[in-house]
Structures are given as structure tokens and as C-alpha cells.
C-alpha angles and dihedrals in degrees: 000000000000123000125277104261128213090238095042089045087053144030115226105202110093125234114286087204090060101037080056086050106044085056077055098069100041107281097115096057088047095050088047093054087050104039095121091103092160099068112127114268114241107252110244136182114212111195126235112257137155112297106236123176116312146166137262115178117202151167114260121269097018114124140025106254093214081077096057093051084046086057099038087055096046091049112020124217116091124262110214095215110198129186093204083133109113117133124006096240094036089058089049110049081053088067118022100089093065088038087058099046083049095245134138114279083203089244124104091191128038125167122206135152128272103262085058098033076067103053092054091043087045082063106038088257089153148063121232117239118258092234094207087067103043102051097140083051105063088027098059109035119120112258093245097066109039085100138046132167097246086045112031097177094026090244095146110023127050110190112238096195148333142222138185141229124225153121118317111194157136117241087198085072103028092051089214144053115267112221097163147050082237093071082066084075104039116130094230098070096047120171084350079097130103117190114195113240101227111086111200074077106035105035091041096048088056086050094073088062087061096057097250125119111234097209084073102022121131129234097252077050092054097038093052083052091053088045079067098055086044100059086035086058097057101047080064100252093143136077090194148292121285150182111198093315094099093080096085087050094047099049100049093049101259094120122032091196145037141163092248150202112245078212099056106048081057089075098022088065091062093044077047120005092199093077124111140190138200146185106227122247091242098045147267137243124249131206126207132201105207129198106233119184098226117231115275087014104174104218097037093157097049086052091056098047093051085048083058092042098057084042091074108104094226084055093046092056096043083058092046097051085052101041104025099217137114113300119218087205123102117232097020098125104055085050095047078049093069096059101016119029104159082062102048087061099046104111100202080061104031114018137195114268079238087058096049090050088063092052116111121205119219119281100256090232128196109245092254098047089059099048096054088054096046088048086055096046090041079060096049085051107043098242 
């Protein structure tokens, strides 16, 4: 039985009934007065000062402890490492009322993924990096990260790591190799299809079959792409929607296809080595979970020095033969190679530089752009 991974343990689309709620109270006003997310950092100098005992809040899963007591050794201090990250919106309806008072949320690291990255970005949520303190940081990160469009020069995010969206099948049913999203929507695998729910993943997915590049799609763009799905769904193409729930069907055979988790393939082949997937000829989307230092964050330099530790490359490759995703770090994968090489040239864990460049990051949406698409995909699924 493979192991228990991060992205099966967890969905990551948010809820759809908070994030309506939220808009409710007033958030959606205040992100809107405030949705200017690329304005230039201030430059700062933090001083270096005894590490302490500080917090790292996290997703589940999603590092091999034996980091955190390594760096606890080299640096002293103690890092309280806490996996309260389950869902976007939850996390952040935990914490909004004292961002928004401006006050402390008691945590110097918190990783999140790039949609909501933005909208903290979007209200000055976070503290810029003191580059002098972070140069592994801005030396070792993989080319095709080093901008993004809520933060340009990556002066207040640093990814954590990424992970891709594509096509999750079994040639013995499909009778063919799948090279494209279109094949999502191909006759022939009729109700043989899952679609995934969320659809930062799945519309904008779609998107790239209409010619338009999601990162920078508008919301007239996302919501024809989810029209698609639509008139496909009712001709019966899908299955259903899924989160990561698809992986038991596909596995057994139930469904021959499925929009997929790059992540989660990675486990799914040694459960069925006929599976397959593939990053789609026209190009996937790519999700990023990204450290942020919080406003008024306590322990700011013991946060930075932990971003440049797990920016050594050594360090980086200790985290991606625990988690199996992409790693941000330069010169992982020939160090992965030594111990694990069967790993290190696995392409849903480590792809081409011809294959990242066809990676696309998240739109960085209003709020109420993006309620409007999730509302229309909510209608599409039924939820």
C-alpha cells in the first residue's frame, strides 16, 4: 500500500461556503481597495539575533522532521513546527480578524498556495525578506519561479514546493497514448472521465485548449472554459467531479482517465504500474505553496534563516525524497540521483527544463472574480 501522500491526505481547493461568507462580512471590499499586489517591497535590514523559539506553520505531510531537529542543532533555538494548514480559506478565516487589525497571528513562517499568497500579498499581510539574510534563497531558486505576477522580484514569498496538473490514465483501457487535455473530452471515454472540481485546476486547464494563457486569463476567459466543461457534462462525458478522491477509481480501473495530481501518480504507479501521466502538449498548470513571513512575526530572522537553510541544495533534496513533489531548489535532482536514482528521473517529480517552461501559475483573481468562477463551477458540479 503506498504511502499516505500530502495532496491525497488533503484537498487543496478552498470552500466555496466560506469563501461566500467571508465576502459577506466585508473582505471582499477591503481586498478590492488593496488589489495592487505588484508594488515594489520596501527594502529592510533585520538584524541578526539569537534564534528563540519560534513558529513555522505548514500543511500536513510536508517535510521530513529530521530537517527541522538539524536545524534546530546548527542554529539553536526551537522551531514549534505546526501542521494547522488544511484548507486555503479555513487557514485563513483563522487568522484574518487580527490581520486585519494589524496584529501578530503568533507564527514567523506560513506556507500557503499562490491564489491566496496573493491575496495576502494583495493587503500587505507579509513582511518582505531582508535579502542579505536569505542568499541561498534568491541564488538557488529554479529559473521558473523566480517571478510571479503578485511578486514580480520574489521579495515577499519563497515557494516551498510545487506541484502539476495532468492527465492520469491507463493506456490498457484507453487503447492509445493521451498527449492532450482534449483527450479529457474524447467520445470514446465517455463517462470513463473524472474532472477535478476546483477550478483554478480544471477551467484553467481547459483554458490552455482555447489558446489563452491562464496566468494572465480573464475572468470572461475562465468562465468560457468552464461553459466547455459544462456542455461536455451533460453529454455525459464525466464520471464526476472529483478532489483527490479519483485516485481508488482510477486505480482499479473504474475510470481510464482523470485530470490528475503529478503528486499523486507518484504514489498511484506503485498501488498500478500501468498508469501513466503526462504533461499535456499544450501545457499544465502548476500550483505552488510559498513561505510568507506574516505582518508583526515575532522571530522574523529565525524565519529567514530557516527560508536559506531549506535553500541548500543537500537540505532541498532531503524534503523531495520525503514529500515527492517539485522541488524550487537548483541542483536537487543530481543529488536525489546519488541515493535515489529511480527518483531523480522520475518526471512528475523532477521535469525537463522543456517541461517547466510549460508550466502555468495560478491567475492571480479579484475576490470577486473568483467567486464568480467558483459559483459557476459550484453550478457545473453540483455543489
Amino acid at each position: 500500500m503506498a504511502r499516505q501522500t500530502r495532496r491525497r491526505f488533503l484537498g487543496r481547493a478552498g470552500s466555496l461556503a466560506l469563501a461566500s461568507s467571508l465576502a459577506g462580512c466585508g473582505i471582499e471590499g477591503t481586498l478590492e481597495a488593496a488589489k495592487n499586489a505588484a508594488t515594489p517591497a520596501p527594502t529592510v535590514r533585520h538584524p541578526k539575533v539569537p534564534i528563540g523559539n519560534w513558529t513555522f506553520s505548514n500543511w500536513p505531510l510536508y517535510i521530513d522532521k529530521k530537517v527541522l531537529k538539524s536545524f534546530d542543532k546548527e542554529f539553536g533555538g526551537h522551531v514549534k513546527y505546526v501542521e494547522d494548514i488544511n484548507d486555503n480559506d479555513e487557514f485563513y478565516g483563522k487568522v484574518r480578524q487580527q490581520l486585519q487589525a494589524g496584529r501578530s497571528i503568533g507564527r514567523d513562517i506560513v506556507t500557503l498556495t499562490d491564489y491566496m499568497v496573493a491575496k495576502w500579498v494583495r493587503n500587505r499581510y507579509v513582511q518582505p525578506f531582508d535579502k542579505n539574510n536569505v542568499p541561498n534563497f534568491y541564488n538557488n531558486l529554479v529559473d521558473n519561479l523566480k517571478g510571479i505576477p503578485y511578486d514580480p522580484k520574489r521579495e515577499l514569498t519563497a515557494p516551498w514546493q510545487s506541484g502539476a496538473t495532468g492527465i492520469g490514465y491507463n493506456p490498457k483501457n484507453t487503447g492509445r497514448e493521451l498527449k492532450s487535455i482534449d483527450d479529457l473530452f474524447d467520445p470514446a471515454f465517455k463517462g470513463r472521465v473524472t474532472m477535478l472540481s476546483e477550478p483554478y485546476d480544471s477551467a484553467c486547464s481547459v483554458c490552455l485548449t482555447m489558446g489563452v494563457d491562464p496566468t494572465h486569463a480573464t475572468i470572461d476567459q475562465i468562465l468560457a472554459a468552464i461553459e466547455k466543461i459544462s456542455k461536455a457534462n451533460d453529454a455525459g462525458q464525466f464520471r464526476r467531479f472529483t478532489g483527490n478522491d479519483y485516485a481508488t477509481d482510477l486505480t482499479k480501473g473504474n475510470v481510464w482517465v482523470a485530470l490528475a495530481y503529478s503528486g499523486d501518480l507518484v504514489q498511484l504507479q506503485s498501488d498500478n504500474p500501468d498508469l501513466r501521466f503526462v504533461y499535456p502538449e499544450e501545457g499544465a498548470m502548476t500550483f505552488t505553496d510559498n513561505m510568507m513571513i506574516p505582518q508583526k512575526a515575532e522571530h522574523v530572522y529565525a524565519a529567514e534563516t530557516m527560508i536559506n537553510y531549506v535553500y541548500e541544495p543537500e537540505v532541498a533534496a532531503k524534503i523531495a525524497l520525503y514529500v515527492n513533489y517539485l522541488s524550487p531548489v537548483k541542483g536537487v535532482k543530481e543529488i536525489v540521483e546519488k541515493t535515489d536514482p529511480d527518483l531523480a528521473n522520475n518526471p512528475l517529480v523532477f521535469p525537463s527544463d522543456e517541461i517547466r517552461a510549460k508550466l502555468h501559475a495560478y491567475p492571480a483573481l479579484s475576490d470577486n472574480d473568483e467567486r464568480r468562477m467558483k459559483e459557476a463551477m459550484a453550478q457545473v458540479t453540483g455543489a
